[in-house]
C-alpha positions as a printed Julia matrix, in Angstrom:
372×3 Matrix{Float64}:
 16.81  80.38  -13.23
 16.67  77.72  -15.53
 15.31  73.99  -13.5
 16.09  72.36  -16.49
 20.19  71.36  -15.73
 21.41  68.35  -15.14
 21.47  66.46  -11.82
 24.92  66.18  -10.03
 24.82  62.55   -8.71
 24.46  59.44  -10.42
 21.99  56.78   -8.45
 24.19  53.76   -7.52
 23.6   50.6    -5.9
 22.72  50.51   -2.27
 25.42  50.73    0.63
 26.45  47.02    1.44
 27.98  45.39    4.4
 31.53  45.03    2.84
 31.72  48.7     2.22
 29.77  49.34    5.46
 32.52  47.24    7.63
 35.29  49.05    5.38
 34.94  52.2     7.47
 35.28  51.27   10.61
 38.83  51.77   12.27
 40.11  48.85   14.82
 38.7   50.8    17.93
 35.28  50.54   15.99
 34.92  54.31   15.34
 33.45  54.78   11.88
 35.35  57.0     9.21
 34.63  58.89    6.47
 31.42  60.2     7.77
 31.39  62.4     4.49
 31.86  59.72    1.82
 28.84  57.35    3.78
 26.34  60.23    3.69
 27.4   60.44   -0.21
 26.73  56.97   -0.68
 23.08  56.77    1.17
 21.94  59.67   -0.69
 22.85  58.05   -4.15
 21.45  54.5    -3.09
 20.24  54.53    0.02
 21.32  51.2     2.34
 20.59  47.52    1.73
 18.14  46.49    4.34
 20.84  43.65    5.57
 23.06  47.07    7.35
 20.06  49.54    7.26
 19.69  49.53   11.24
 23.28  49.18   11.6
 23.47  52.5     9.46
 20.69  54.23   10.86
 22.41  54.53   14.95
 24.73  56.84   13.04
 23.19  58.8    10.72
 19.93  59.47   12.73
 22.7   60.63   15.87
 22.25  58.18   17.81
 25.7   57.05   18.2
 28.43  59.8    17.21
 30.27  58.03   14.03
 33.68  58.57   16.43
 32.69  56.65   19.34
 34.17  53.83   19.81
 32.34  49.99   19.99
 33.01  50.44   24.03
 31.4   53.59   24.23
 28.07  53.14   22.33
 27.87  49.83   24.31
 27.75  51.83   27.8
 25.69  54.66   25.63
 23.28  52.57   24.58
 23.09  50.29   28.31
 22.25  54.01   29.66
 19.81  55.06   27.64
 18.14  51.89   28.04
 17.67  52.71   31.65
 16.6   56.43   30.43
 13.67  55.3    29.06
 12.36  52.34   30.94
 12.57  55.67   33.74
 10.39  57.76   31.54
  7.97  54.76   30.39
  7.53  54.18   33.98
  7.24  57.7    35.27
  4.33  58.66   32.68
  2.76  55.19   33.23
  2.77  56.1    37.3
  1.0   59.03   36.57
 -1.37  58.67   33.65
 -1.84  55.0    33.97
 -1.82  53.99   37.48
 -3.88  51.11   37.32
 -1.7   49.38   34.52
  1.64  50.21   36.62
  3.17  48.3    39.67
  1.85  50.67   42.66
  5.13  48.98   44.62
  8.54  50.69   45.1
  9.62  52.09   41.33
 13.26  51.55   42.81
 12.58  48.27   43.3
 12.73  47.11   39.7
 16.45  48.25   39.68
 17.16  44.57   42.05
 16.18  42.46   38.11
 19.25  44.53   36.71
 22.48  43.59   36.9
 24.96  45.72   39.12
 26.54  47.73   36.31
 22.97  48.88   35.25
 21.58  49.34   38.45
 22.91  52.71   39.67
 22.34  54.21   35.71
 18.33  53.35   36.31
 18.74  54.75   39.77
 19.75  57.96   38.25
 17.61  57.93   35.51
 14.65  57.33   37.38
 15.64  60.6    39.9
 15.53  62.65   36.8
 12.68  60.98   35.11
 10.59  61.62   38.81
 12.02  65.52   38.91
 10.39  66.19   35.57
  7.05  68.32   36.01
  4.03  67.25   33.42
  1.6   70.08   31.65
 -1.32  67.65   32.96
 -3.75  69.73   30.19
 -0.97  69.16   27.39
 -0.15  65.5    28.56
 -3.54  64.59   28.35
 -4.51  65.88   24.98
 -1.14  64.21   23.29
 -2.04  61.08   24.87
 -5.8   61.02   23.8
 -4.62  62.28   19.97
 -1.77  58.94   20.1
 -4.39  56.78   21.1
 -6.55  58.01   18.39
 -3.86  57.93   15.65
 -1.96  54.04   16.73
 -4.69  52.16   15.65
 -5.03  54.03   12.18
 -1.23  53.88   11.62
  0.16  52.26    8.67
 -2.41  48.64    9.09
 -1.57  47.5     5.56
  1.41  46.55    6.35
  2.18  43.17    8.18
  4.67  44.77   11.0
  1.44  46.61   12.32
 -1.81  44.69   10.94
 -2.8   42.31   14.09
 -4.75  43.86   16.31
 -3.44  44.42   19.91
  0.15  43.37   18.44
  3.08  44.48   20.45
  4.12  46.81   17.66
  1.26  48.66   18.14
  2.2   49.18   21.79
  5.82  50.0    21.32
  4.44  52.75   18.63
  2.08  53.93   21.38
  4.54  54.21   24.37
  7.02  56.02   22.27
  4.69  58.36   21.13
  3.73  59.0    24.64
  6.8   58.65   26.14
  8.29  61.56   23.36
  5.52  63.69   23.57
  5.02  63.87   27.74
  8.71  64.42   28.1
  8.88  66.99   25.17
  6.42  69.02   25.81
  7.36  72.34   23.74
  6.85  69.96   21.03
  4.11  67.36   22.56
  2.93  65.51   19.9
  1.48  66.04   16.08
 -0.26  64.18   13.91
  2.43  62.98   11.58
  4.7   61.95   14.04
  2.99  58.2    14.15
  3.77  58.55   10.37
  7.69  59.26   10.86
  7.69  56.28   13.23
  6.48  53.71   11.89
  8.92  54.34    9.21
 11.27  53.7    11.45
 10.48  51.32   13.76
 10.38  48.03   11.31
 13.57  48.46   10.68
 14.69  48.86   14.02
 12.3   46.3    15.45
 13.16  47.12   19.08
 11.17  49.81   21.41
 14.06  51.64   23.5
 16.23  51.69   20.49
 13.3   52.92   18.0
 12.79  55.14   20.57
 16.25  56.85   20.67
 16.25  57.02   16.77
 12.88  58.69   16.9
 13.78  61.02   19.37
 16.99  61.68   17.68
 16.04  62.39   14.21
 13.0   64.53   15.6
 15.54  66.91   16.9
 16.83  67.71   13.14
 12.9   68.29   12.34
 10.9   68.87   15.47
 10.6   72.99   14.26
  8.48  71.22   11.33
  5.93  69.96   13.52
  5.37  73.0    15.54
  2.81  75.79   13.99
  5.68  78.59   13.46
  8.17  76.21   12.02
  5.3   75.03    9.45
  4.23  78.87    9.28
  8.02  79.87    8.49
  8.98  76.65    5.8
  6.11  77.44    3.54
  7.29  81.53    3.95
 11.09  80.21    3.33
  9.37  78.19    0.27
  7.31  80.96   -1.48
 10.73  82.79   -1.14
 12.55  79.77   -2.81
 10.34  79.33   -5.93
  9.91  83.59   -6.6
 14.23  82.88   -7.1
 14.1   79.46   -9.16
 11.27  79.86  -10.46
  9.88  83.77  -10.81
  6.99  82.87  -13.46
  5.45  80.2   -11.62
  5.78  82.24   -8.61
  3.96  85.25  -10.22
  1.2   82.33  -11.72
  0.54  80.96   -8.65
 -0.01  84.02   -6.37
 -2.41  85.12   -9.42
 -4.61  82.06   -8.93
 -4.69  82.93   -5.14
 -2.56  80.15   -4.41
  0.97  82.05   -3.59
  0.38  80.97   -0.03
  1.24  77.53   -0.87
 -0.38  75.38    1.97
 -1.55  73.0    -0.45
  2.56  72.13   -0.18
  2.22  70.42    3.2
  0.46  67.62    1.59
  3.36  66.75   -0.43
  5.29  64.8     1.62
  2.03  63.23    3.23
  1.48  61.95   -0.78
  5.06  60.82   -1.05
  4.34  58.21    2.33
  1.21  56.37    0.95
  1.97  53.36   -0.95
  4.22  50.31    0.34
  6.59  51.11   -2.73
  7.38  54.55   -1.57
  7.53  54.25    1.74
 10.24  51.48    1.01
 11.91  53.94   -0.96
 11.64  56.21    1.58
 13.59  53.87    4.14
 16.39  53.33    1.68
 16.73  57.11    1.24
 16.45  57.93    4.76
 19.44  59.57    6.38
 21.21  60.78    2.86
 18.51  63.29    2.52
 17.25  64.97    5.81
 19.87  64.65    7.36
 22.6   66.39    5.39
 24.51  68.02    7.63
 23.24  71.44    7.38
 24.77  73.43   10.22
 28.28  73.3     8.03
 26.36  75.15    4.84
 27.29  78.35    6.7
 30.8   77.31    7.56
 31.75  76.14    4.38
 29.86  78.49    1.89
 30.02  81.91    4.22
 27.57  84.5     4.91
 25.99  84.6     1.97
 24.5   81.06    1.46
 20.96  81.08    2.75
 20.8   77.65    5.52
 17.28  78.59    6.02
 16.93  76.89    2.47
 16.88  73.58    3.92
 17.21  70.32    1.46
 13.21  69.48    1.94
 12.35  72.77    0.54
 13.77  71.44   -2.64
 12.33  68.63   -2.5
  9.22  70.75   -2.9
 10.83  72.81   -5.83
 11.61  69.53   -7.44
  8.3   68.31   -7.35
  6.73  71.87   -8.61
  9.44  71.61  -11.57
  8.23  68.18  -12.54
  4.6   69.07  -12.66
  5.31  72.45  -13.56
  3.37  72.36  -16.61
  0.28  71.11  -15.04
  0.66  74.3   -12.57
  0.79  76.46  -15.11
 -2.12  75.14  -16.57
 -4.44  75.56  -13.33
 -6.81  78.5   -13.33
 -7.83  78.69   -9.93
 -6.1   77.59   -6.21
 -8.83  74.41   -5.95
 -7.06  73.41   -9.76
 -3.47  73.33   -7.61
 -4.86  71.66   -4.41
 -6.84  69.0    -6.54
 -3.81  68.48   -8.76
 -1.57  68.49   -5.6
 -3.66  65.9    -3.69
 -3.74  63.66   -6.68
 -0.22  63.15   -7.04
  0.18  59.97   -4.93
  0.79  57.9    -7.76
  2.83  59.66   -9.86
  6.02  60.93   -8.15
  8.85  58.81   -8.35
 11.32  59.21   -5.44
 14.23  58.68   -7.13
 13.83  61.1   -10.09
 12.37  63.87   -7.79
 15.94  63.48   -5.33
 18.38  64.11   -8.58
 15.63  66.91   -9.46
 16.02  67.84   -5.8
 19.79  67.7    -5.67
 20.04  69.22   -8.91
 18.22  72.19   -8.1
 20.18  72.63   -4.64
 23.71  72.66   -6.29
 22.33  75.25   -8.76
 20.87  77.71   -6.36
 24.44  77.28   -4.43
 26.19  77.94   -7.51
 24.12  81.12   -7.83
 24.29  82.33   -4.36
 28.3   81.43   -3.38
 29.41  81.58   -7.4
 30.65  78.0    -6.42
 30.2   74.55   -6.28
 32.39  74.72   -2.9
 29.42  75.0    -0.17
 27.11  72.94   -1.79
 29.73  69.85   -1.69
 30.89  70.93    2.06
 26.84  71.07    2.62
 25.86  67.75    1.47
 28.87  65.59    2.31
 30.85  66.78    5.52
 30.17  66.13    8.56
């Protein structure tokens, strides 16, 4: 296959508040969940609605519920994780918690939120730590907070509050999750995140939320099986640099995990990277299979050609390497040269035309990036 096509979507200005507001029904549900996730991916959000935005597209709020419901949703899952925070805080850091009654702290609440926190905290007390796995997650966070992101103002002062959110959600998602625990990365993802949201139990929720779509990514067989799924990818688009690569012993392709560590350096991209977030990741990919039928591949997941966009771009430089530590050197230099918005419409581009060759349509490749 040819990479060389044109891209499907046009970049367009970013979603607005008007058009934002224009969606939502009287009850407050939000419509058209297809036609948003079309706009975000072709311009991303203007920062004014960008939190706004992000509740629905990260799944924190279903884009049906109602402005009643995610009230009371988001009231509970307040008291969720003040539970949690306190429960890990009891038992790893006992002499920075209240020693009193925990139920106590349920009399500053008012009564509608008293009995959620009552129940949250029963659960949050029934849940059984991996002492051994706690500790090492916690040690690793505490390692990785102060390192994370300091050029930027949100985190730069020492001993800031932002700092602490980032490390109690860290801790909080990794003592709780503990098939997952935590991975060095994950500071990365949040502190995308949590600037924008600028609140702990809500960053938290978002966090949590969009780490379900991804969490397989941080574990050692989900890493092991997207760089097999990706070797796979490139031998179909791409056959001759397939055959180059594995000849300068670099058909394994690890070098590939430092990609999207390369596209999160600079201030500019990681800006970029806010705008885009939502319209990219999280494409709803559970319909490919629905919409397209047996035969289209969901395993092929949209950051996988992300990765096949950026080996197109720089394909000639590729070629061009004699040895693997030419392709890691090459790959770990790129930092400053990829532009996010080219390498999306290379990305997109390269999605619709692997659809087109698996389903001989267009069909699943719309239903994969737009419904919902």
């Amino acid at each position: 296959m040819s990479l060389a096509t044109t891209a499907t979507t046009q970049r367009s200005e970013p979603l607005t508040r008007e058009q934002w507001e224009s969606y939502f029904a009287d009850d407050g549900r939000v419509l058209n969940q297809s036609e948003i996730r079309k706009r975000v991916f072709a311009g991303g959000i203007d920062p004014e609605v960008r939190k706004e935005v992000w509740f629905f597209l990260l799944g924190v709020y279903p884009f049906l519920s109602t402005t009643r419901e995610r009230e009371v949703l988001m009231r509970t899952r307040r008291m969720e994780y003040r539970a949690m925070k306190e429960r890990w805080q009891e038992e790893f850091e006992p002499e920075k918690h209240d020693a009193g009654d925990s139920f106590s702290a349920a009399d500053d609440l008012d009564p509608e939120d008293q009995f959620a926190f009552i129940q949250a905290k029963i659960t949050a007390m029934g849940h059984q730590f991996d002492r051994q796995k706690a500790d090492s997650s916690i040690r690793t966070i505490k390692k990785d907070v102060p390192r994370t992101d300091r050029e930027t103002e949100y985190f730069r002062e020492d001993d800031n509050i932002h700092l602490q959110w980032l490390n109690d959600i860290l801790i909080t998602y990794a003592v709780f999750h503990e098939e997952v625990g935590y991975v060095q990365g994950m500071n990365d993802v949040l502190s995308i995140i949590l600037p924008i949201i600028d609140d702990e139990v809500e960053a938290y929720w978002c966090f949590a939320q969009y780490l379900e779509t991804i969490q397989a990514d941080f574990m050692a067989t989900g890493m092991v099986q997207n760089l097999r799924t990706l070797e796979e990818l490139v031998a179909i688009m791409d056959p001759d640099l397939r055959r180059h690569l594995i000849d300068v012993d670099a058909g394994e392709m690890i070098y590939c995990h430092s990609i999207e560590a390369e596209r999160e350096r600079s201030k500019e991209r990681r800006t970029q990277r806010q705008k885009q977030l939502g319209g990219t990741e999280l494409a709803p990919q559970e319909k490919a299979e629905e919409a397209a039928g047996d035969t289209f591949e969901t395993k092929y997941k949209f950051e996988l050609f992300v990765c096949i966009a950026i080996l197109e771009e720089y394909r000639d430089h590729l070629m061009a390497c004699e040895t693997m530590a030419d392709v890691f050197q090459f790959i770990n230099g790129l930092s400053e040269k990829m532009h996010l918005d080219t390498i999306l419409l290379r990305s997109e581009e390269a999605f619709f035309r692997y659809c087109r060759e698996s389903v001989h349509s267009t069909r699943g490749a719309d239903d994969y990036l737009l419904k919902s």
